[in-house]
C-alpha positions as CSV (number, residue, x, y, z in Angstrom):
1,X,98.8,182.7,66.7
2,X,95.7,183.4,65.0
3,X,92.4,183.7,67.0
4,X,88.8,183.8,65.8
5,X,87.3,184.9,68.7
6,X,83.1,184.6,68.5
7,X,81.0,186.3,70.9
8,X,76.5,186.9,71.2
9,X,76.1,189.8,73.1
10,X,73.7,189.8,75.8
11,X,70.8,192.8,75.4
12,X,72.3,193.9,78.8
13,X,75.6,193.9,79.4
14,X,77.0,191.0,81.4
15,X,80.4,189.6,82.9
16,X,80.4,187.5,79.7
17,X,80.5,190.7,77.7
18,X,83.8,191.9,80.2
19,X,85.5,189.1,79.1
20,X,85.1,188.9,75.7
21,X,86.7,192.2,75.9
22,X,89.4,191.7,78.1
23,X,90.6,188.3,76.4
24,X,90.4,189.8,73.2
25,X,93.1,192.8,74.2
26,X,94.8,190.2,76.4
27,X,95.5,188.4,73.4
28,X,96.9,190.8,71.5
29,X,99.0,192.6,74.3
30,X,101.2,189.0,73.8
31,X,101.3,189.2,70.3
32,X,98.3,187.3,68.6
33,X,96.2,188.4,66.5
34,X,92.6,188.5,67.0
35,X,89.6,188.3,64.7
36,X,86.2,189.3,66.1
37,X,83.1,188.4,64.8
38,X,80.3,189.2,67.0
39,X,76.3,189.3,66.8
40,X,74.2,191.2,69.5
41,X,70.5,190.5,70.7
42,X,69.0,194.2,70.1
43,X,67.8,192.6,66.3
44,X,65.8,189.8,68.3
45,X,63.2,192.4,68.4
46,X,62.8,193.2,64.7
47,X,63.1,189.4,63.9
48,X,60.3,188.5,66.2
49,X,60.1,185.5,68.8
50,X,59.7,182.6,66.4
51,X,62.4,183.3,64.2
52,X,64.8,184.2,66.8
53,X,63.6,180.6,68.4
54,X,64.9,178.8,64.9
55,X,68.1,180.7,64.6
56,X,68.9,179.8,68.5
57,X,69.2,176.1,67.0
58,X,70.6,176.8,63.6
59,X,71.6,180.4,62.3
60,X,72.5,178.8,58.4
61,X,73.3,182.7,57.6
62,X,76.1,182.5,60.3
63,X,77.2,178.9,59.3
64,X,77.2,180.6,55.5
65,X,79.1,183.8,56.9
66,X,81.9,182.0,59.1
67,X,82.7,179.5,56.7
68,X,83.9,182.5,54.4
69,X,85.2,184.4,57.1
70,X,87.7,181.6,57.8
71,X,89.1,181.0,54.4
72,X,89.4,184.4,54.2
73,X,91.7,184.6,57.4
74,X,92.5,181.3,58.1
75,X,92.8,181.1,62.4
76,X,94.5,178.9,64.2
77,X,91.9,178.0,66.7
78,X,88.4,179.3,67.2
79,X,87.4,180.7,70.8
80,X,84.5,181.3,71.3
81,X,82.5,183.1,74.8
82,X,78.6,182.7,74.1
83,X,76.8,181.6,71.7
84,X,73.4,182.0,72.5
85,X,71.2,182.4,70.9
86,X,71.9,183.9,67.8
87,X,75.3,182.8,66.8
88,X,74.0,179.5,67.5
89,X,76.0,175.9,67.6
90,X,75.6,176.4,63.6
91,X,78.9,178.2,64.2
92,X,80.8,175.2,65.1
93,X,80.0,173.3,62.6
94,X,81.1,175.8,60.2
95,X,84.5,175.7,62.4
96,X,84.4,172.2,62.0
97,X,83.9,171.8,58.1
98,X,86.8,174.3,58.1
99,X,88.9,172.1,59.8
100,X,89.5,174.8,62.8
101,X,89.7,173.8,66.1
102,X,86.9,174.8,68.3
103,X,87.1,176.1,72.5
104,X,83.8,177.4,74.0
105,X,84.1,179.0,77.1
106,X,81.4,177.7,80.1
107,X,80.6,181.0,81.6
108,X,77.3,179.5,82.6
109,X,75.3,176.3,82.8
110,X,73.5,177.3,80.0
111,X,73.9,173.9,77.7
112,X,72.9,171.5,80.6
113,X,69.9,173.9,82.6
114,X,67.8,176.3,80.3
115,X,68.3,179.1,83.0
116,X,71.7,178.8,83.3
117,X,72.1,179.1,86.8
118,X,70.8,175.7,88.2
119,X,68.2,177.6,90.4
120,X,64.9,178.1,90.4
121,X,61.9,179.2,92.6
122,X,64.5,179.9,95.3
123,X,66.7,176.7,95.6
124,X,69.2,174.6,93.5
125,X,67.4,172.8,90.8
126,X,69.1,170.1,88.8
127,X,66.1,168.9,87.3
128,X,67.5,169.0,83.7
129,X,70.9,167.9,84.1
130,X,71.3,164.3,82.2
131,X,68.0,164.4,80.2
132,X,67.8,164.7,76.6
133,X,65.0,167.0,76.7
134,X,64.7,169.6,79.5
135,X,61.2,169.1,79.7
136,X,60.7,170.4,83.8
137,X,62.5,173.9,82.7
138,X,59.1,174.4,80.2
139,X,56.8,173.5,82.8
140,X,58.1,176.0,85.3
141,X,58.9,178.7,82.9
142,X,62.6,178.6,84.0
143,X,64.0,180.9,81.1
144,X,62.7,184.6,81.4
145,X,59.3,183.3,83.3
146,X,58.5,182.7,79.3
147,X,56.8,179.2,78.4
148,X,57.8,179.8,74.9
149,X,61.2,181.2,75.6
150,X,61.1,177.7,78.1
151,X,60.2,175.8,75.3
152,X,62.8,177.5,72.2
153,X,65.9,176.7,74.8
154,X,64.9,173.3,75.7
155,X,64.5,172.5,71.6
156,X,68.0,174.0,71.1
157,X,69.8,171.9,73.9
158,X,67.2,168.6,72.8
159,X,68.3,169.0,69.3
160,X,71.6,169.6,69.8
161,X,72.5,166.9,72.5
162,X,70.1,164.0,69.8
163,X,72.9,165.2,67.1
164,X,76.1,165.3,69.8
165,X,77.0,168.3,69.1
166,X,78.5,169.2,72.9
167,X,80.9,166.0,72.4
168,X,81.5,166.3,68.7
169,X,81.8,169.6,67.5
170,X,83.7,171.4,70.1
171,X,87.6,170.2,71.0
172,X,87.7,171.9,74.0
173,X,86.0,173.5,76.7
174,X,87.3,175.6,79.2
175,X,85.4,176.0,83.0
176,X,86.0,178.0,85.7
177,X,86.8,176.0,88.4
178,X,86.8,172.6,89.3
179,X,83.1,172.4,90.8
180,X,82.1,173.4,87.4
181,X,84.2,171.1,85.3
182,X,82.2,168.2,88.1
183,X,79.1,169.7,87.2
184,X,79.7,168.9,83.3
185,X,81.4,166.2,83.6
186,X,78.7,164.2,85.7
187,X,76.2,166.0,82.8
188,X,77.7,163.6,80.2
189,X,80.3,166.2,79.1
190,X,83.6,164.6,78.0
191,X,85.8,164.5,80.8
192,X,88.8,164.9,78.6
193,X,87.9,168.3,77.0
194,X,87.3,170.1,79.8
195,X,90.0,172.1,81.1
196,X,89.9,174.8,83.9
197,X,91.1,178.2,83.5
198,X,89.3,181.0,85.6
199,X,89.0,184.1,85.1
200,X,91.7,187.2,85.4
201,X,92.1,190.6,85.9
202,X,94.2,192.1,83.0
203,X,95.9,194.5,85.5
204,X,96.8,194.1,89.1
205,X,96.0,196.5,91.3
206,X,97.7,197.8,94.5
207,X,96.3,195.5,97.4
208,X,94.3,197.4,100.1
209,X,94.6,198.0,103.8
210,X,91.1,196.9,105.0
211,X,91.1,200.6,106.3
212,X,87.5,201.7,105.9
213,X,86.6,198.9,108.5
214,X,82.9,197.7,107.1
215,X,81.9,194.6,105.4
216,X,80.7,195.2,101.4
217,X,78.5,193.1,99.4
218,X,78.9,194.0,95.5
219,X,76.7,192.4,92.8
220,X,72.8,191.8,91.6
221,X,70.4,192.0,94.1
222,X,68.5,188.8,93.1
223,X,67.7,186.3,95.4
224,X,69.9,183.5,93.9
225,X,72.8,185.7,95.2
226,X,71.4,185.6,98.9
227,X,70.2,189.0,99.7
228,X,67.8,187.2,101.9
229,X,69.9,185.8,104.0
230,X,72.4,188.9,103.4
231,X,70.0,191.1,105.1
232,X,68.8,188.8,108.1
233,X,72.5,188.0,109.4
234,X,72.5,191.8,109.8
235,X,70.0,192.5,111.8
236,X,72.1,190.8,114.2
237,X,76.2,192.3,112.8
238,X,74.7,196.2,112.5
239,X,76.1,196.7,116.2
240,X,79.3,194.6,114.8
241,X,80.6,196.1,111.4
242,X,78.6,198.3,109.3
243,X,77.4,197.2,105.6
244,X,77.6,198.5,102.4
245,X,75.9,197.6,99.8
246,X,77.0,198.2,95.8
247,X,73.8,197.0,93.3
248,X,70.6,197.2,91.8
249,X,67.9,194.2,91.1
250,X,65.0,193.0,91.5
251,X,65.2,192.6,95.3
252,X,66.4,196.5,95.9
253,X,63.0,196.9,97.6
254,X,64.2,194.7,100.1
255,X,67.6,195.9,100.6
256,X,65.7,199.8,100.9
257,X,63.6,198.5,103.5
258,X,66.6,196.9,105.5
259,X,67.9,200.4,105.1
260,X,65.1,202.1,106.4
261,X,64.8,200.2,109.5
262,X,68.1,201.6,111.1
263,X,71.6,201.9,110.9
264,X,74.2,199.8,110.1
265,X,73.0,198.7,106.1
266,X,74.4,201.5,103.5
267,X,72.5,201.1,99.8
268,X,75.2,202.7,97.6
269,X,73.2,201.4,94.1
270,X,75.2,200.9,90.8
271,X,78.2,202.3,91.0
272,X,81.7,201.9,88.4
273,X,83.7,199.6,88.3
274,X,87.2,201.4,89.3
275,X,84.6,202.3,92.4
276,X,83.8,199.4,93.3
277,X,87.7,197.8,93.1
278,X,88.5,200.9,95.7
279,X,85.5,200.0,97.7
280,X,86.9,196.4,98.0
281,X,90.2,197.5,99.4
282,X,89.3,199.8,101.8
283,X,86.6,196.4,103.2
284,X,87.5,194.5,105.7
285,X,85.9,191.6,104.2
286,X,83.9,191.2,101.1
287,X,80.1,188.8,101.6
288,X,79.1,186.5,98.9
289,X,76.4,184.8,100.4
290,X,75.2,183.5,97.1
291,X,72.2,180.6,96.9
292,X,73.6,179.1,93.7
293,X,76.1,177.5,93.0
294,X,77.8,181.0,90.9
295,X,80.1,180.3,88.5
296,X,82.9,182.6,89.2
297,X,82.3,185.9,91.0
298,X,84.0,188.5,89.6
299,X,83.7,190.2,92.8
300,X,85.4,187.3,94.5
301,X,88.3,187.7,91.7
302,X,88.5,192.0,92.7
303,X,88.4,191.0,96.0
304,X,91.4,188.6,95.9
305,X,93.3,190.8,94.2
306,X,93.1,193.9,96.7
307,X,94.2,191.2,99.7
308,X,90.6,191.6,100.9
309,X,89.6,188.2,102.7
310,X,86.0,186.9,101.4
311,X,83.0,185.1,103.4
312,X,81.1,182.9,101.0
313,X,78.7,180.5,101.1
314,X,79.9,177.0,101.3
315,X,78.3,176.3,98.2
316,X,79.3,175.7,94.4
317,X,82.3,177.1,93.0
318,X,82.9,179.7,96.0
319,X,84.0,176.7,98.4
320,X,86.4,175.9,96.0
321,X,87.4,178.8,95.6
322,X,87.6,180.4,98.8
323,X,90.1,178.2,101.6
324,X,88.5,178.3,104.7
325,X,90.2,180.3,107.0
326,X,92.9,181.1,104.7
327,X,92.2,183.3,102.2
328,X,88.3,183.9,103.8
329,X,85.8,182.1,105.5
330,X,82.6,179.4,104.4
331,X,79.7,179.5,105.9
332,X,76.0,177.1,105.4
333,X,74.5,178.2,102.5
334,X,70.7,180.0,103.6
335,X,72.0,179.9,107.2
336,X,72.2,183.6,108.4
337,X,73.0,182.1,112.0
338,X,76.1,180.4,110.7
339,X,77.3,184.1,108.6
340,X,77.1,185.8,111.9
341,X,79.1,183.6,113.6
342,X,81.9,183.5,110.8
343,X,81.5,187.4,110.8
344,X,82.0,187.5,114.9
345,X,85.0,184.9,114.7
346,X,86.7,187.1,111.8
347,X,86.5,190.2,113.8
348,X,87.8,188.6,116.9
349,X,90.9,187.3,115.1
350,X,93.1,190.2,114.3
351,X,96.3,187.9,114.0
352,X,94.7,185.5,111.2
353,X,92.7,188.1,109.8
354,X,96.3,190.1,108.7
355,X,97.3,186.5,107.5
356,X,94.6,186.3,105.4
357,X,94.8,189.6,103.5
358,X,98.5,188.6,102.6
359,X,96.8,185.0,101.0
360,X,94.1,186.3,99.3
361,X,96.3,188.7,97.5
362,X,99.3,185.8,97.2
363,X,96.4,183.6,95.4
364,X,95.3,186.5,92.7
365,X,99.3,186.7,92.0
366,X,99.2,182.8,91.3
367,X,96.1,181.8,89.6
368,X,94.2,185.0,88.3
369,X,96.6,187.1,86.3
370,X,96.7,187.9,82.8
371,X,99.8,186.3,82.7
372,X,98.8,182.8,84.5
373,X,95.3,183.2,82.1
374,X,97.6,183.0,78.8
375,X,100.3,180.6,79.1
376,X,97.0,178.1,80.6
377,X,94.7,179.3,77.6
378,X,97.8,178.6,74.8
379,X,97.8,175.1,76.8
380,X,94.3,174.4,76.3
381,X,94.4,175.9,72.3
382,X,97.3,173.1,71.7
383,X,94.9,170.5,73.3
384,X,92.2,171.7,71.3
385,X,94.5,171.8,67.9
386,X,95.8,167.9,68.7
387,X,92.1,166.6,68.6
388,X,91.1,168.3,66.1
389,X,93.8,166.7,63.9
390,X,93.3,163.1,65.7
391,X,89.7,163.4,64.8
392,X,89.8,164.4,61.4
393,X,92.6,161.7,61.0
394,X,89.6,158.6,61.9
395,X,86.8,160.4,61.8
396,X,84.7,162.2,58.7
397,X,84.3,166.1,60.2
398,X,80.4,165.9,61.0
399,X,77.8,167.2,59.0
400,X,75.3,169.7,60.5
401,X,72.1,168.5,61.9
402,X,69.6,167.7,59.1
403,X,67.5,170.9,58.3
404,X,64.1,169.3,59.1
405,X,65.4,167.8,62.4
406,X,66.5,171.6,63.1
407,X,63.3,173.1,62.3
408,X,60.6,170.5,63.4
């Protein structure tokens, strides 16, 4: 098969970024070939903010460019990771008038919520889901603090949802989990596109012993992933099992004060990622104490696949995820209390705790190899190609979005 695979690039690189990569090679380790085309957001800067806001909602160089690109190569389906905000939806359309089938991955919550996360100002928000125009996300600033960065998201997803773009142009669309594929669906998503495939590691690892006998927390230190409540549960679990800590963000001051106050917390910063996987082995449990609802942790998915049993908030995607007292624990979002007292029970349960580490790594050899990622993903691309073809058998391919609704 032929794949045109179509990726933004974040300024900083993100999880999005790790799997453009790793699908791309996965790809191609099973025999298809794979087209890249790719933009990257270090030219926003030279462009300025304005015109950077207009190509969010429709790059007509990249519409131009991909059209060519694909009689050129001709794909079999078009896959595409992110798309904001350069690329832009223009891309699909170009897809579309080229009669190839279009999948966009939902990495994030981006093209329901502005910020992407559903959280703001320290608590779920799901202000914006359903409306036409995300106007609460421009009062509070949700993208970047920025009114005007606010405002340029909130015009893409307006414009784009008057022209129904989300239900037109793409075929299919591929979540996470199945708390995610809810979260579009009840957003006016069609049900019928969405399909789930998570993500994978494209190696497996040997699973780990638990030997190094401390809890780790690995990932942003940001209050959405519950470094809050993170730290309070262990002022009471220093005595219990020692912490480490693997991250940087904008709550370090916070973890560095926890620090300071006495043992039990170790701040080990930014650290790589073949690190980090041999940190997760030698846990005996990883924390994800997250606020939001997350998406899905790649830590969760490293975890899994060293046989390390996971405590997560019973929240989102993680309790979906994670099977209580099977392959970890849940525990009340915001509720250090509660974290203790899964940590306690844990520790006092040698017999299921033994259990568990065999699950966790039993689910990774199900559900999150490269091998269980491809034969789902060549699933959904036959999907996508079938209603393609159905639509373009009753229904004219759409034209783009008239220029002056685009452009205001």
């Amino acid at each position: 098969m032929r794949v045109l695979h179509v990726h933004n690039f974040y300024q900083l690189p993100g999880g999005e970024d790790q799997c453009f990569a790793t699908t791309g090679t996965m790809l191609e380790n099973y025999g298809h070939e794979v087209i890249r085309f790719t933009l990257r957001n270090d030219v926003i800067a030279d462009l300025g903010r304005l015109a950077a806001a207009r190509k969010a909602v429709w790059n007509g160089s990249v519409y131009t460019e991909l059209r060519q690109l694909i009689r050129t190569v001709r794909p079999d389906v078009a896959h595409f990771e992110n798309t904001f905000p350069l690329v832009s939806p223009s891309a699909y359309y170009a897809c579309q008038r080229e009669e190839v089938p279009v999948v966009q991955m939902l990495h994030n919550f981006r093209i329901i919520c502005p910020s992407a996360i559903l959280y703001r100002d320290g608590g779920l928000c799901e202000e914006c889901v359903g409306k036409r125009v995300a106007w609460p996300a421009i009062l509070h600033r949700c993208y970047r603090n920025s009114r005007l960065g606010s405002l340029a998201v909130t015009t893409m997803l307006a414009v784009h949802s008057a022209a129904r773009t989300w239900n037109r142009q793409i075929d299919a669309y591929i979540a996470l989990n199945s708390f995610a594929r809810a979260k579009f669906i009840e957003a006016g998503l069609d049900a019928e596109k969405i399909h789930v495939n998570p993500n994978f590691l494209s190696s497996a690892p040997d699973p780990g012993n638990g030997a190094g006998g401390y809890a780790l927390f690995a990932g942003r230190l940001s209050s959405e992933k519950g470094i809050k409540t993170l730290l309070a549960a262990w002022n009471e679990l220093a005595k219990d099992i020692p912490l480490k800590i693997v991250g940087d963000g904008p709550e370090a001051d916070k973890v560095a004060e926890a620090v300071a106050r006495g043992p039990g917390i170790e701040w080990l910063g930014w650290r790589p990622i073949e690190e980090v996987i041999q940190l997760t082995g030698l846990a005996k449990f990883l924390v994800l104490p997250s606020a939001c609802y997350e998406n899905f942790s790649r830590s969760l998915l490293e975890s899994f696949a060293k046989g390390t049993p996971v405590i997560a908030s019973k929240l989102g995607s993680m309790q979906v995820i994670v099977d209580h007292r099977r392959t970890g624990l849940l525990f009340q979002p915001n509720d250090p209390a509660d974290l203790v007292r899964q940590v306690r029970w844990l520790l006092g349960s040698p017999a299921v705790y033994a259990k568990m580490r065999w699950a966790a790594r039993l689910e990774f050899e199900r559900h999150y190899t490269a091998q269980a990622s491809h034969e789902r993903l060549l699933r959904i691309y036959g999907a996508a190609r079938a209603r393609m073809q159905q639509t373009t058998r009753h229904e004219p391919s759409a034209a783009p979005p008239r220029q002056r609704q685009l452009h205001g």
